[in-house]
Steps between C-alpha positions, in 0.01 A plus 500: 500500500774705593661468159239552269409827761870624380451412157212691462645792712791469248252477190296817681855745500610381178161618355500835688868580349378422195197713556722809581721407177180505283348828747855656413505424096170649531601794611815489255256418158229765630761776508632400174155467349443877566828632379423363179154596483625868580789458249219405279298770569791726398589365190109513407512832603827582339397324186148676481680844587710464188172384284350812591818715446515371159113583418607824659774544285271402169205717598755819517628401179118492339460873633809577365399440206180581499631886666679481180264450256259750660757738494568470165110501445512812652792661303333421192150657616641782601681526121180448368345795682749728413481372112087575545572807679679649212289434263251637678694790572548509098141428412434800679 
């Protein structure tokens, strides 16, 4: 009786370190787990920040141009009044 009491005192200690190895890796794997989920959430971020800097970069591009073309739009008009001005200054 004695015996088997030891055994299974034995049995109960080596499950209770193994318990605090397992409690322990926990721990470890858990704190691992959310560095990479916060690395993650970087690179998602950092990766989405550069999409948007990008459509950024294209949509100030489009004005450009379009600034351009109105501005050209614009010189011409203007020629165009002074041509109709003229001739109705001369027409006169």
């Amino acid at each position: 009786m004695e015996a088997r009491l030891n055994a299974a005192l034995r049995e109960k200690t080596s499950l209770s370190a193994n318990n605090a190895t397992l409690e322990k890796q926990l721990i470890e794997l858990t704190r691992t787990n959310e560095l990479l989920k916060s690395k993650f959430s970087e690179n998602g971020n950092q990766k989405n920040l550069r999409i948007l800097s990008l459509e950024l970069m294209k949509l100030r591009n489009k004005r450009e141009t379009k600034m351009r073309g109105m501005m050209a739009k614009q010189e011409g008009m203007e020629m165009k009044l002074q041509v109709t001005q003229r001739s109705l200054e001369e027409s006169q």
